[in-house]
N, C-alpha and C positions, 0 to 999 in steps of 0.2 A: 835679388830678393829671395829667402829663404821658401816663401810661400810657391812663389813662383814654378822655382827648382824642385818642388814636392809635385805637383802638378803634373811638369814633365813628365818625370820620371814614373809618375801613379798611369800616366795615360801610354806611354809606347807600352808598360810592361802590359798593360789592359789587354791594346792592340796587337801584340806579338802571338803570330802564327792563326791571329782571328782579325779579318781586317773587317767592319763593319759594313766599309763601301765597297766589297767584293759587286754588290747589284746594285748599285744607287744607284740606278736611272737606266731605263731606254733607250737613251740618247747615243750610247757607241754604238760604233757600226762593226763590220767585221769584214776582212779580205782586204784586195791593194789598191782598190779600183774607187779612183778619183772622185768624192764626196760634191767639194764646194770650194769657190771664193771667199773670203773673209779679210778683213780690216788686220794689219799687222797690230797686236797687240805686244806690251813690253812685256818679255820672259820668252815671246817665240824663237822659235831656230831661224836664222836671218838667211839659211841657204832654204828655204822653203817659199821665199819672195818669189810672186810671179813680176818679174822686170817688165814685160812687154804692158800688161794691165796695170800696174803700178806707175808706170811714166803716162799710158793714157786716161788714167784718175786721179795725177798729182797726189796720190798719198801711197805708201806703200799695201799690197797685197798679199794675200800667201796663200798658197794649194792647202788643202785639206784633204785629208785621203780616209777613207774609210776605218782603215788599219790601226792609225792616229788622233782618230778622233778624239779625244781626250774631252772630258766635261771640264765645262768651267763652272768653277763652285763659287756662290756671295755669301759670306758669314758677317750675318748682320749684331751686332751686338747693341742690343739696347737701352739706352740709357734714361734711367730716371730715380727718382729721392727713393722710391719704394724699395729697391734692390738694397738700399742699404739696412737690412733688416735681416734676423734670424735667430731662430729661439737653438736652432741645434747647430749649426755654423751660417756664417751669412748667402742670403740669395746671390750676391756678386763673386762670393767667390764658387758656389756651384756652376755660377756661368759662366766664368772662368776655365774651368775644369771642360765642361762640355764644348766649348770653344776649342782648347786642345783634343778631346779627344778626334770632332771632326775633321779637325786642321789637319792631324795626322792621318787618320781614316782616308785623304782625298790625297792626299802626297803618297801614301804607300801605293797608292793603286796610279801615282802619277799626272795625279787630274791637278788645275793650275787652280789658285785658292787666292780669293779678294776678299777681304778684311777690311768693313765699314764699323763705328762704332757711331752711332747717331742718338741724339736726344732730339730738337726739336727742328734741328738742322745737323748737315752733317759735321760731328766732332772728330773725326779722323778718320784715315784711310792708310792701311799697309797696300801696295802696288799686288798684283795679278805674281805668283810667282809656286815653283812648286818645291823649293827648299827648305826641308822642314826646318831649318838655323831658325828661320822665321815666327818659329812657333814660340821661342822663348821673349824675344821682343813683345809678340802681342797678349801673351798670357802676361807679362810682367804690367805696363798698359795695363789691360784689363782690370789690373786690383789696384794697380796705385789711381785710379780713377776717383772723384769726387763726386758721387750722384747727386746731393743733396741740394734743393732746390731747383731740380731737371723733371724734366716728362717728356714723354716721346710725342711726336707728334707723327701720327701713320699715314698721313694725308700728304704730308712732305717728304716722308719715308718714300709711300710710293712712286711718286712724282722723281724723285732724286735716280731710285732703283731702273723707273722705264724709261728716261733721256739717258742714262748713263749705262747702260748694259745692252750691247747691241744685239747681242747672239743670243738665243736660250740658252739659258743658265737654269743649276740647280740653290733656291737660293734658301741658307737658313737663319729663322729672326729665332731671336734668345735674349726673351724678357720675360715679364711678369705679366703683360697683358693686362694690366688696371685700365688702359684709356682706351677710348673708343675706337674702333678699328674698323677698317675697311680694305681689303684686297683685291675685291675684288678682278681690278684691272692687269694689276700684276701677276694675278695665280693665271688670265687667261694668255697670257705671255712666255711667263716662265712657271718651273715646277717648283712649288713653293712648299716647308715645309716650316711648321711652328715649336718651338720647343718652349714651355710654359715652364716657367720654375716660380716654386711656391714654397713656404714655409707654413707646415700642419699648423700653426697657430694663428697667422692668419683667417685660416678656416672653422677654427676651434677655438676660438679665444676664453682663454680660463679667469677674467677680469669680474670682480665684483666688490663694490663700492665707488669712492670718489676717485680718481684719476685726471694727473696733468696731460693729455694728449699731444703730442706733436705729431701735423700731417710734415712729412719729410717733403714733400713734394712743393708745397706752399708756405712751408716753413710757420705755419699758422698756428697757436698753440689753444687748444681748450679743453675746459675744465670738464669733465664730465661723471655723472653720479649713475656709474655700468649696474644695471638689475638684468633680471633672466628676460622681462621685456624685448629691452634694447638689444639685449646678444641675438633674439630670437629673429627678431627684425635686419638685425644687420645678417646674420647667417642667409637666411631666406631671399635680402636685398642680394647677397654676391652670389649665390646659388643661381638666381635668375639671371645676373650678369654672363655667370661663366654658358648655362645652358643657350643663351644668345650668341656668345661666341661661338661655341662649337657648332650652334648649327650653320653660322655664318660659314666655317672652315669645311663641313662636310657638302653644303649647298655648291663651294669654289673647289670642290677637289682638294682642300688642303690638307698634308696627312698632318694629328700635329700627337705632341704626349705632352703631358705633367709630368713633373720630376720635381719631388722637394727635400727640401735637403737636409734628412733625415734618411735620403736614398741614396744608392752608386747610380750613376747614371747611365753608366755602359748599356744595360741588362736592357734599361729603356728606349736607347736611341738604336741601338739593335734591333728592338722587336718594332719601332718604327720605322725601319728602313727596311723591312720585308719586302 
């Protein structure tokens, strides 16, 4: 995929000699001096297996060492009708793009990268792994995707992310945030991190007169007769949405940014990963 291959190529030359997750996180340690136990996940070095604790917990284990501590990153990509929209290029393919740039940002620094794509339940999963080969499979995936008639559901999102992810992880969701959300649980678990993408016209909508509406998301069509009223009303209704959001994300610790795509995104997930 043509698209695909532009992507790649727009995000290593991004990342080259600036890696963004030079500091993503707390979480390594530093010196040689023995960390922790942990569950063998797939991608680890298999001479790192502790045998003796392994045979006495019938599943394998492995040493962790301070030295090595490596982050495990979850890049969550979210899926719903709304992404497929955009007045200056589409919202799926900016998250797309930002989905590479992280992917790469966490493999140049070595850290192991899990790749969930979820709408209302989980839609796919690339395995734990830190070879960027991998980047081009999930940014290709990512655009030939079908959003329309999906929505996220974050209550299932969570649920999915705290059975399935044993270790703190750094983890990042990349949608639009139209549906109601709660993190709550998982921000006090793991460090969680939002990246909001949006199209200025959504925010701004320049519509006046009669109009066929489709909501993407419930594939519902209506008719509707847009005055300065109605813009005024719908501004003020999403204004209050998103001012609820963010306080939700700052009350949980969550770092998060907006990016619309009209923007590079680099510049942004940079100055959020301070």
């Amino acid at each position: 995929m043509k698209r695909a291959k532009e992507i790649i190529i727009k995000s290593r030359r991004k990342l080259f000699g600036q890696n963004i997750g030079n500091n993503l996180s707390n979480l390594k340690g530093n010196g040689l001096d023995f960390f922790e136990l942990r569950e063998y996940v797939y991608g680890d070095d298999v001479r790192r297996i502790n045998w003796k604790v392994s045979a006495r917990e019938q599943k394998p284990y492995i040493n962790v060492f301070n030295e090595e501590r490596e982050l495990n990153i979850v890049i969550s990509f979210l899926i719903s009708g709304s992404i497929y929209f955009g007045s200056k290029r589409q919202k799926q393919d900016l998250m797309a793009e930002v989905l590479a740039l992280l992917s790469f940002s966490a493999m140049i620094n070595y850290d192991r990268v899990t790749t969930i794509f979820f709408d209302e339940k989980l839609n796919h999963l690339f395995k734990p792994t830190k070879s960027q080969n991998s980047i081009y499979e999930k940014v290709e995936y990512a655009l030939s995707l079908d959003p329309i008639g999906k929505r996220v559901d974050f209550k299932n999102l969570s649920n999915f992310l705290l059975n399935s992810i044993k270790q703190k992880s750094i983890i990042f969701l990349i949608g639009d945030f139209y549906e109601k959300v709660d993190l709550t649980l998982l921000s006090k678990k793991h460090e969680v991190y939002a990246v909001i993408i949006r199209d200025p016209f959504e925010e701004n909508p320049k519509l006046f007169g009669e109009y066929d509406l489709v909501d993407l998301v419930s594939k519902n069509h209506n008719r509707l007769d847009i005055d300065e009223e109605i813009l005024t009303s719908y501004k003020e209704e999403l204004s209050k949405e998103d001012k609820n959001l963010f306080e939700h994300f700052r009350k949980n610790r969550i770092s998060f940014s907006k990016i619309y795509t009209d923007e590079e995104p680099f510049g942004k997930l940079k100055e959020m990963l301070k």
